[in-house]
PyMOL commands that place a pseudoatom at each C-alpha (Angstrom):
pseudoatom trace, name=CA, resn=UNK, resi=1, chain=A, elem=C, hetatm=0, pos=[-56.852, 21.749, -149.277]
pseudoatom trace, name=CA, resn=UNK, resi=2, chain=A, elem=C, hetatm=0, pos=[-56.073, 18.992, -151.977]
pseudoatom trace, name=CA, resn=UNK, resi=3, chain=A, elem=C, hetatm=0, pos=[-57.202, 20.111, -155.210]
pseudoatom trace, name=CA, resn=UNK, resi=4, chain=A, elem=C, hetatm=0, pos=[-58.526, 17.236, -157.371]
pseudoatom trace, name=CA, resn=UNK, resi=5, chain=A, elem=C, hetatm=0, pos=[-56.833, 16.755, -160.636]
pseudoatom trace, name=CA, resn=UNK, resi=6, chain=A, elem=C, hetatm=0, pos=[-59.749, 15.382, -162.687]
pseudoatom trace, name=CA, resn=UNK, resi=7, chain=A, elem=C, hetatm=0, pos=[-62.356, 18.464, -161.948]
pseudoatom trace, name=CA, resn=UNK, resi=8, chain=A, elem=C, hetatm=0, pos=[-60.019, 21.066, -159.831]
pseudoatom trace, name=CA, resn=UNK, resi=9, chain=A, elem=C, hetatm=0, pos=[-62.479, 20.897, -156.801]
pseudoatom trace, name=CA, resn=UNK, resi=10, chain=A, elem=C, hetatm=0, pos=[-61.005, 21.545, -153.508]
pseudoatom trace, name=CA, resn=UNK, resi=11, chain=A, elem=C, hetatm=0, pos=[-61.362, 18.943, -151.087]
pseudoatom trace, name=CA, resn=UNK, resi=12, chain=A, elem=C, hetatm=0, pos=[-60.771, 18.674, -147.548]
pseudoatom trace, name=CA, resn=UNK, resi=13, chain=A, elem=C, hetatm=0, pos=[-57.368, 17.982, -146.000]
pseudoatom trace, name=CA, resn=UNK, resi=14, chain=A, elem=C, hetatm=0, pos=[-57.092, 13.821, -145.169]
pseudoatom trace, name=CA, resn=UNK, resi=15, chain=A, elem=C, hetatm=0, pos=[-59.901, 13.189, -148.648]
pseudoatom trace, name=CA, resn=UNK, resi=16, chain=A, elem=C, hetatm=0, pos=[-59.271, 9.918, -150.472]
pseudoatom trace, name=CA, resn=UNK, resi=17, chain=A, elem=C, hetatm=0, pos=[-62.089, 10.643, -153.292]
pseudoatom trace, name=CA, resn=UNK, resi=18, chain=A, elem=C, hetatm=0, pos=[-62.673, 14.189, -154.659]
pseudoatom trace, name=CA, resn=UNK, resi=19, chain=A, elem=C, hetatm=0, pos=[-65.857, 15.204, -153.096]
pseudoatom trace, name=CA, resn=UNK, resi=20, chain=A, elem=C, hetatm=0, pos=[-67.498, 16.815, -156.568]
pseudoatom trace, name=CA, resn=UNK, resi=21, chain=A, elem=C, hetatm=0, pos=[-66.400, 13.964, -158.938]
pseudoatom trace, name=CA, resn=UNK, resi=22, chain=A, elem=C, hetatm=0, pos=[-65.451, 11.328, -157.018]
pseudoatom trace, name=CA, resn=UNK, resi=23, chain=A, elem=C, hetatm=0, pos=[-62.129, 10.486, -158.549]
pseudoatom trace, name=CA, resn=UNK, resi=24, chain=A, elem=C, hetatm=0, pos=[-59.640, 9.450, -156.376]
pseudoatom trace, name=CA, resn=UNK, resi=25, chain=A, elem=C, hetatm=0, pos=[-57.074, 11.828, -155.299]
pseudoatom trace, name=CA, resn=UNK, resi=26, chain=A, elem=C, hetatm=0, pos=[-54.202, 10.155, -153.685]
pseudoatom trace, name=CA, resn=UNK, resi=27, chain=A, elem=C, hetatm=0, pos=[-51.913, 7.357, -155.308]
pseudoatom trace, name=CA, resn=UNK, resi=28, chain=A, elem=C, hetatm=0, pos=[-52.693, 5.212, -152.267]
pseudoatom trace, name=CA, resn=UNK, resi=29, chain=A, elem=C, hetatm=0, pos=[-52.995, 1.503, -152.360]
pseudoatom trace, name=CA, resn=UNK, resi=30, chain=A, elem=C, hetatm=0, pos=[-56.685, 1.169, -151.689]
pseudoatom trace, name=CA, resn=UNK, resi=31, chain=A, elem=C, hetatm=0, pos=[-56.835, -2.224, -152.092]
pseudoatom trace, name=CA, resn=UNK, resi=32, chain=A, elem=C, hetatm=0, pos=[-58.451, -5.132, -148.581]
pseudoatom trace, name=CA, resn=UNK, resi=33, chain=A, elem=C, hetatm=0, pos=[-56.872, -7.771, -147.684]
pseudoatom trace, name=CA, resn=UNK, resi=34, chain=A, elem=C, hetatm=0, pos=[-59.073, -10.893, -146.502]
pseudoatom trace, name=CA, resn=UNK, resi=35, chain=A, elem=C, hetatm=0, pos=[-59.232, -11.904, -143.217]
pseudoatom trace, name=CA, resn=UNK, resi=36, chain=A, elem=C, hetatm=0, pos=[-58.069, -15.394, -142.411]
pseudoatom trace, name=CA, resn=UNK, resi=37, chain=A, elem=C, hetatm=0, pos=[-60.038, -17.420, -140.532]
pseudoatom trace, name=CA, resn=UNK, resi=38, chain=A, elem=C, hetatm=0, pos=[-59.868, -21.539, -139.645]
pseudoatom trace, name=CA, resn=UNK, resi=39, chain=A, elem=C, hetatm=0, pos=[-63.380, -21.878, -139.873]
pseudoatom trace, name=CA, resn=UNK, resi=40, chain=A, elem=C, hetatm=0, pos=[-65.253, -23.255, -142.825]
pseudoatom trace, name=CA, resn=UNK, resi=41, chain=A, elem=C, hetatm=0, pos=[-68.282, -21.772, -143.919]
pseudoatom trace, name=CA, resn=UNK, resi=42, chain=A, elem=C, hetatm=0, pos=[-70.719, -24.341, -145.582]
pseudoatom trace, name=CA, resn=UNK, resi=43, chain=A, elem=C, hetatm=0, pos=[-74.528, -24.632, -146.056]
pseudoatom trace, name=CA, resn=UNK, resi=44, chain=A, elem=C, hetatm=0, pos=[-76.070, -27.780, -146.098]
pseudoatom trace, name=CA, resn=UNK, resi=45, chain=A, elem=C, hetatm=0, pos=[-79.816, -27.382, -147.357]
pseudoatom trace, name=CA, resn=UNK, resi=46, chain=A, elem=C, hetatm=0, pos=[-81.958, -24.249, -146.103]
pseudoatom trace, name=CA, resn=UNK, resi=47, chain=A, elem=C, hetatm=0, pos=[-81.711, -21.402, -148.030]
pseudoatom trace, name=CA, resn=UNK, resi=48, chain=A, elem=C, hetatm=0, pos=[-78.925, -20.130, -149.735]
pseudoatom trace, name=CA, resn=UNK, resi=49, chain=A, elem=C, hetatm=0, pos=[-80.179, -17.029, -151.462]
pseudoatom trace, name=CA, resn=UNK, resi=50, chain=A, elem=C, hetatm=0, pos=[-77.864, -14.338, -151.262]
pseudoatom trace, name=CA, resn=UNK, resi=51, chain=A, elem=C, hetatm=0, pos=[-80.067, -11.050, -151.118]
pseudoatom trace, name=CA, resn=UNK, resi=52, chain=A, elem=C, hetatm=0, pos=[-79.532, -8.084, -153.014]
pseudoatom trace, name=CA, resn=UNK, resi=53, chain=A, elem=C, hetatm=0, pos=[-78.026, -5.213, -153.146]
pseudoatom trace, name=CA, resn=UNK, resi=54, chain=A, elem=C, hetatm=0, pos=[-80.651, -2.582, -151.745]
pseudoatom trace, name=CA, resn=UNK, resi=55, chain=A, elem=C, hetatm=0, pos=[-81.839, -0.680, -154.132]
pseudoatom trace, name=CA, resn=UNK, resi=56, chain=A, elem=C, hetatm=0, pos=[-80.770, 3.322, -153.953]
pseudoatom trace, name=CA, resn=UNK, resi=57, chain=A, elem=C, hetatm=0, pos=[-82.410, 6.033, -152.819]
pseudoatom trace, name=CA, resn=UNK, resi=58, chain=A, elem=C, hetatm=0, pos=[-83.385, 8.835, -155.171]
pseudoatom trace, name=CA, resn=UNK, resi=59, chain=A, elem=C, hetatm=0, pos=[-82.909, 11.706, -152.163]
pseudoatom trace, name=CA, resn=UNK, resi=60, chain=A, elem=C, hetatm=0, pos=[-79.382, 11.606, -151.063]
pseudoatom trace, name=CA, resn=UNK, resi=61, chain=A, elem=C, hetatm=0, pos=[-80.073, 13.331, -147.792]
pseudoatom trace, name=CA, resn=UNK, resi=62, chain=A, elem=C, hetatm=0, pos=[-77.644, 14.799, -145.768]
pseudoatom trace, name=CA, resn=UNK, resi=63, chain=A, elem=C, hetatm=0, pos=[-74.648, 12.591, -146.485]
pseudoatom trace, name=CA, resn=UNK, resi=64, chain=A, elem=C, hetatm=0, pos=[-73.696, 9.464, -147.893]
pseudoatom trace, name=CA, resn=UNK, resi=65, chain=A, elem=C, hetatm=0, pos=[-71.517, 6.180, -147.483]
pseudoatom trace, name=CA, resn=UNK, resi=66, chain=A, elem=C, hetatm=0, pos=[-68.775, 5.445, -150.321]
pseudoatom trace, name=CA, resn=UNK, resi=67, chain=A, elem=C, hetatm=0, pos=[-67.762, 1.844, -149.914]
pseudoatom trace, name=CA, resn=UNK, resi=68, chain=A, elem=C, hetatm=0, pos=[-64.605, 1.461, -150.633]
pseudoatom trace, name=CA, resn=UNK, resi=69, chain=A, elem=C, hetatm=0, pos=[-63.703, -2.415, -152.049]
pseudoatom trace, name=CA, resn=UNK, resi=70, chain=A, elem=C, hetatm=0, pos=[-66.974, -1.924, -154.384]
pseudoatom trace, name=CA, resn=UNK, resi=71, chain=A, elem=C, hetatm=0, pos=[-67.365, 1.637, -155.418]
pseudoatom trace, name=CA, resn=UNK, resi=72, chain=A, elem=C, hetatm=0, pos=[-70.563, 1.644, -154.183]
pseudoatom trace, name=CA, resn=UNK, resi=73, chain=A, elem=C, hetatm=0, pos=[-72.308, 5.139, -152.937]
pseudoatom trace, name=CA, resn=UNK, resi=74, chain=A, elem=C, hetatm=0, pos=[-74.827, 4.524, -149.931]
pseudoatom trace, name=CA, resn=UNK, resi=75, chain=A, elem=C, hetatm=0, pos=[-76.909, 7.935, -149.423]
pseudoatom trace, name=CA, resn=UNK, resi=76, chain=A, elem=C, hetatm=0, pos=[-78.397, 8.899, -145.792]
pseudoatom trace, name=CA, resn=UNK, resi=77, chain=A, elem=C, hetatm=0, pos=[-81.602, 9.933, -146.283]
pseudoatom trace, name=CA, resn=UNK, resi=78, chain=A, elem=C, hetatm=0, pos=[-84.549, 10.200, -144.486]
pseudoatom trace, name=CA, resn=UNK, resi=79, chain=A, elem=C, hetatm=0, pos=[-83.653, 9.856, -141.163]
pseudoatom trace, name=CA, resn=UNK, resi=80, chain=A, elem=C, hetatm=0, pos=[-81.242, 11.437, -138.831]
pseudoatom trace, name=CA, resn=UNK, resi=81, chain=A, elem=C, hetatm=0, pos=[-79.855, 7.616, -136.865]
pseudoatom trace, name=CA, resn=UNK, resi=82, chain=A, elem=C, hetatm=0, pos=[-78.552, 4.531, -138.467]
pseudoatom trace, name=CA, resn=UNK, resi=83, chain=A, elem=C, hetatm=0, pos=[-77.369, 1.215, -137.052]
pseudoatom trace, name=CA, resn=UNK, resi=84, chain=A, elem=C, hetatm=0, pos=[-74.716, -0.551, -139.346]
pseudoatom trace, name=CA, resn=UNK, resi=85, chain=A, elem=C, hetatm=0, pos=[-74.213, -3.917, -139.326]
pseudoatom trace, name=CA, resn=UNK, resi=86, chain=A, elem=C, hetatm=0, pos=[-74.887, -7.268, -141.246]
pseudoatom trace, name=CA, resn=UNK, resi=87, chain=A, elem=C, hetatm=0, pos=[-78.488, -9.148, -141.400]
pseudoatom trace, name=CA, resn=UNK, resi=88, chain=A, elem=C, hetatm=0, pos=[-78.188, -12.694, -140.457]
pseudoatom trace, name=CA, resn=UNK, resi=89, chain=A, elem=C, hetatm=0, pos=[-80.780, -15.509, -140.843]
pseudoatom trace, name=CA, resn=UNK, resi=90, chain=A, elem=C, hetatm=0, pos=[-82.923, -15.426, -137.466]
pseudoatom trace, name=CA, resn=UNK, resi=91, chain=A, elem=C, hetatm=0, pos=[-81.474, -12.535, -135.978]
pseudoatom trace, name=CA, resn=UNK, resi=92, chain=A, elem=C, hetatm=0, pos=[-84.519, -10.432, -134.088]
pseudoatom trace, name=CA, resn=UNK, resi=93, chain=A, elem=C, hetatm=0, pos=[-82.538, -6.958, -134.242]
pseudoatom trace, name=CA, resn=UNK, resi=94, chain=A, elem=C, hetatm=0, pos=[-81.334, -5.740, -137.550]
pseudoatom trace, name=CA, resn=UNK, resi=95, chain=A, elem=C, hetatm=0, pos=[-79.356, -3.170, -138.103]
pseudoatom trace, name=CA, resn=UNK, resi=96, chain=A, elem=C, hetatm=0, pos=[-81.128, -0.178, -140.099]
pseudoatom trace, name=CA, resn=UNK, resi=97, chain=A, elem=C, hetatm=0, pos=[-78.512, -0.104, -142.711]
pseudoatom trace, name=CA, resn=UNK, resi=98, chain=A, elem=C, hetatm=0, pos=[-77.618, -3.888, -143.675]
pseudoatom trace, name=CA, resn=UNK, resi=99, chain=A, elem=C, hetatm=0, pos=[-74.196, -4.032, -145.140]
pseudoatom trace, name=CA, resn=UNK, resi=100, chain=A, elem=C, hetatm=0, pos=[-74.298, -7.858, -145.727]
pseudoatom trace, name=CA, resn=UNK, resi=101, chain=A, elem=C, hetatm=0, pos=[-74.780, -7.793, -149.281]
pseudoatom trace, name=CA, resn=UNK, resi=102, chain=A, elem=C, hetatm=0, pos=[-71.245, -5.664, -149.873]
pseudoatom trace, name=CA, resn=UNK, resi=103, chain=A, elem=C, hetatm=0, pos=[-69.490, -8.672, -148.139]
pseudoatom trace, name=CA, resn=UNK, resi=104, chain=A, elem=C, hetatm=0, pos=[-69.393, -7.249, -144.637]
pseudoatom trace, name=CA, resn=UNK, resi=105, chain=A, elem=C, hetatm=0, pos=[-69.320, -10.801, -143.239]
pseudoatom trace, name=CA, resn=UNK, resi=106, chain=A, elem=C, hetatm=0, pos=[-65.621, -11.348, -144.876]
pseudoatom trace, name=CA, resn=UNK, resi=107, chain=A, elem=C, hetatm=0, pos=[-64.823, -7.714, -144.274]
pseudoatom trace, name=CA, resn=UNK, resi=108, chain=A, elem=C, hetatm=0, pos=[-65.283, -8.232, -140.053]
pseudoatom trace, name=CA, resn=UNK, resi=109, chain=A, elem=C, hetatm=0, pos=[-68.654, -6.444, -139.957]
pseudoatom trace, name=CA, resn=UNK, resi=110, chain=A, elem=C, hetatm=0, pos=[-70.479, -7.414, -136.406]
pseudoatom trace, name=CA, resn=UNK, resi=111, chain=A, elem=C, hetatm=0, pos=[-74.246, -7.977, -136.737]
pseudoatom trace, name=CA, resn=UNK, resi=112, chain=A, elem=C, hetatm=0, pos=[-75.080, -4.581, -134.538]
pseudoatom trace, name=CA, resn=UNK, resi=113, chain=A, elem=C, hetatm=0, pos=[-71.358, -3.146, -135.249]
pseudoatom trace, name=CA, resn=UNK, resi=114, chain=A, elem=C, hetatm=0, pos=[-71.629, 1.068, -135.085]
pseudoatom trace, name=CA, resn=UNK, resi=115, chain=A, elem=C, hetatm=0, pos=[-74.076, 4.283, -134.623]
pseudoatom trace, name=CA, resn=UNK, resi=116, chain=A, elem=C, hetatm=0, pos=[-74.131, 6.877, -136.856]
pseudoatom trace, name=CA, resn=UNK, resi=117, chain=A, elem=C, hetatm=0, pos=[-76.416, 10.136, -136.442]
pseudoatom trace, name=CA, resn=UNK, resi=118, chain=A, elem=C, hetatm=0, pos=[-76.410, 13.463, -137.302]
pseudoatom trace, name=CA, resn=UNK, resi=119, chain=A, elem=C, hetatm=0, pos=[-77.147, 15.452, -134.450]
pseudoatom trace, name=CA, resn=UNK, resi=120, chain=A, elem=C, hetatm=0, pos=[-77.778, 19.143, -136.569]
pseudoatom trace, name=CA, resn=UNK, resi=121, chain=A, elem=C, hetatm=0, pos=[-74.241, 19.749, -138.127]
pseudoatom trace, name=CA, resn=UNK, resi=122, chain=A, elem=C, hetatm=0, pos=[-72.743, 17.126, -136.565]
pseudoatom trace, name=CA, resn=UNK, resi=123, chain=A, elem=C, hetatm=0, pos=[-71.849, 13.927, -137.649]
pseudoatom trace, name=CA, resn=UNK, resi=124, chain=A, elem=C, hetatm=0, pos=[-71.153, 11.248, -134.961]
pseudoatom trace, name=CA, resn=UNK, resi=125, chain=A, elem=C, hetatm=0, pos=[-69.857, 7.870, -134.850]
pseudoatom trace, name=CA, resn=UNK, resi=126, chain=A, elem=C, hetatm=0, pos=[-70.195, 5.412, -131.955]
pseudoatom trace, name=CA, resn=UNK, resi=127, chain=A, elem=C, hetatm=0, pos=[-68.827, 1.731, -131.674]
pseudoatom trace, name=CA, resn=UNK, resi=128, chain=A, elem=C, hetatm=0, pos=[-71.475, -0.654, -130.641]
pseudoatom trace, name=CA, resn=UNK, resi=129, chain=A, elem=C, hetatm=0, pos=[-69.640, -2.992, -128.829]
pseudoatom trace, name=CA, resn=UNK, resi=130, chain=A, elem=C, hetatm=0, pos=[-68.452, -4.601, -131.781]
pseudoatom trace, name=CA, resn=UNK, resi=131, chain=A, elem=C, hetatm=0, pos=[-66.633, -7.759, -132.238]
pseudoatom trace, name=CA, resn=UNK, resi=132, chain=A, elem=C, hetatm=0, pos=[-63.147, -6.513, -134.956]
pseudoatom trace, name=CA, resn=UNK, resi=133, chain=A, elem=C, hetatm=0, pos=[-63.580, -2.675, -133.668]
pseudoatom trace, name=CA, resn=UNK, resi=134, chain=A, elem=C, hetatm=0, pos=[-64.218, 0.591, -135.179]
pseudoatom trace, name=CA, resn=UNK, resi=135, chain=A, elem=C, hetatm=0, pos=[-61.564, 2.768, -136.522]
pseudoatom trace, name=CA, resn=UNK, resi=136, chain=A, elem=C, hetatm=0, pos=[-61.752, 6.640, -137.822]
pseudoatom trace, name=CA, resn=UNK, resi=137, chain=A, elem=C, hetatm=0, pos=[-58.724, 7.267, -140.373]
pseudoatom trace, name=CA, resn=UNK, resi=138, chain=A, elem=C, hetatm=0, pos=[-56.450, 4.185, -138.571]
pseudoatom trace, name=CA, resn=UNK, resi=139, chain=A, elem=C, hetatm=0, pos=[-57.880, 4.946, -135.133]
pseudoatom trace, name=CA, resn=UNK, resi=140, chain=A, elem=C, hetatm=0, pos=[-59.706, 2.713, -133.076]
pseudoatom trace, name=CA, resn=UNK, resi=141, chain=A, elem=C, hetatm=0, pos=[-62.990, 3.759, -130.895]
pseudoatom trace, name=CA, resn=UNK, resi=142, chain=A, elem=C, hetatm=0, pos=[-63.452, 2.870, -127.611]
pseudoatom trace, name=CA, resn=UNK, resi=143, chain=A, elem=C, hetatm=0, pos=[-67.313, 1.121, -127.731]
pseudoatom trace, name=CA, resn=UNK, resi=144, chain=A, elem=C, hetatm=0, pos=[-69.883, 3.109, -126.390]
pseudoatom trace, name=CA, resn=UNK, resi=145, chain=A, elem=C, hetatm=0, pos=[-68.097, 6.371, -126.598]
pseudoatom trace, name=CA, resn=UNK, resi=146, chain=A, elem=C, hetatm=0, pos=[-69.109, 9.194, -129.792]
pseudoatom trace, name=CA, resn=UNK, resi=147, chain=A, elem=C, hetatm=0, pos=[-66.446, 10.193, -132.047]
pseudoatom trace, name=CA, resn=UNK, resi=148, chain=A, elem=C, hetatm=0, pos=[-67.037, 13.391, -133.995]
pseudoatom trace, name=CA, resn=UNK, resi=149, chain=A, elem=C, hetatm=0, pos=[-67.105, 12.271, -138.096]
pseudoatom trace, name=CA, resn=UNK, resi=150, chain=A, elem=C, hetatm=0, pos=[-65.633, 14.789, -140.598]
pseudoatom trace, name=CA, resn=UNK, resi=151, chain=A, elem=C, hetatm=0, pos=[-66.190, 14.963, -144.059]
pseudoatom trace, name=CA, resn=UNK, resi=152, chain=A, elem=C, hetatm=0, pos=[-63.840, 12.530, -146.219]
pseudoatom trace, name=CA, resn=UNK, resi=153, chain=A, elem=C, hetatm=0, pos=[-63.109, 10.526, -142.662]
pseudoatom trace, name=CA, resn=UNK, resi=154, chain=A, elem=C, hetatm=0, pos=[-62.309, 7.417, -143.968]
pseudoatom trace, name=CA, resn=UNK, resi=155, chain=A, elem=C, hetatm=0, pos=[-63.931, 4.311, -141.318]
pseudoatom trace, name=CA, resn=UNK, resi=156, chain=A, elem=C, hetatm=0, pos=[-63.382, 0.873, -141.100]
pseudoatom trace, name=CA, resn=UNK, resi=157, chain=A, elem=C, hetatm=0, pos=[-65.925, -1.461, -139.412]
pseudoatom trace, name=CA, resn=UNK, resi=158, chain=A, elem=C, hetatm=0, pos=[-63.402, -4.572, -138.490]
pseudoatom trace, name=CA, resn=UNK, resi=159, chain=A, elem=C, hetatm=0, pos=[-61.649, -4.231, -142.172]
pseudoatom trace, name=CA, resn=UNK, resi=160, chain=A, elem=C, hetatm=0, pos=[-65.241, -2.799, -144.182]
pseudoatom trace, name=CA, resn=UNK, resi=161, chain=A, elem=C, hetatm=0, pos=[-63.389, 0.637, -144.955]
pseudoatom trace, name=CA, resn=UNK, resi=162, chain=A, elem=C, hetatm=0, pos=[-65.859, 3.274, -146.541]
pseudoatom trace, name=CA, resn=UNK, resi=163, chain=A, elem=C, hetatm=0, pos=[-65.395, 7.000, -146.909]
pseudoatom trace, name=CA, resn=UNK, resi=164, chain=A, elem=C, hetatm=0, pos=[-68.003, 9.374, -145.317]
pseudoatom trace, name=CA, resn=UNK, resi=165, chain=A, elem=C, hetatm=0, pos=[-69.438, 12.276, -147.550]
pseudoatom trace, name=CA, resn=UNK, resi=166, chain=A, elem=C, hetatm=0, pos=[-71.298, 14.791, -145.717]
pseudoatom trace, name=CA, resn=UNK, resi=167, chain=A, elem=C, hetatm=0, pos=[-73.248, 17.442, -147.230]
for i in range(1, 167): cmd.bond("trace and resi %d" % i, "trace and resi %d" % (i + 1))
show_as sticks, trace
zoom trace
């Protein structure tokens, strides 16, 4: 057990963020780097809103997501399945829970990337076939194929690293 410093909560073995406060309880270099990429990224006319950030749900369910380049809490509620992924303009599937506004596109995210469902106590994690890979604390999945999700696994969705909080 790692015992947080700011609260004195006991967390799970393998945590990054205490699970009662949320403070972080390694010294760890948390910090992304960018992806490099030769392409250029430019809009000429059309559209160029940039939507929002969703707006959070009051009932935080059974679990949530903690994103970690923007601090950000994401709660699972409501449902038991989610597709992650990124919403792009004409795309006729989108993925239940759109990560494009916390820069997924820069971080690797694939428009239909993973699977995540609760299936009664378990958590589970599947790889859609995605384009930069999903990873579970450094390791990658093999697409198509459920992983088992613990609390404080940290996962990465190409380089989009978030923390999973289950309740």
């Amino acid at each position: 057990m790692i015992t947080c410093k700011n609260c004195l909560h006991k967390n799970s073995p393998g945590a990054i963020f205490c699970s009662d406060c949320g403070a972080q309880l390694s010294d760890m270099d948390l910090s992304t780097q960018s992806i490099r990429t030769n392409k250029v990224i430019a809009s000429v006319g059309g559209d160029t809103n940039i939507p929002s950030a969703p707006k959070p749900i009051t009932d935080h369910g059974w679990g949530s997501l903690h994103l970690m380049e923007s601090g950000n809490i994401l709660p699972l509620a409501e449902r038991d399945e989610f597709t992650l992924g990124r919403v792009s303009e004409g795309q006729p599937v989108v993925p239940d829970l759109d990560l494009s506004p916390y820069m997924a596109y820069a971080g690797g995210v694939s428009r239909m990337h993973a699977l995540l469902k609760r299936d009664g106590k378990r958590v589970i994690l599947m790889d859609l076939g995605s384009a930069n890979g999903t990873y579970v604390n450094g390791k990658r999945l093999t697409a198509n194929v459920e992983r088992l999700l613990n609390h404080g696994d940290v996962v990465a969705l190409g380089k989009f690293k978030f923390q999973v909080l289950i309740r």
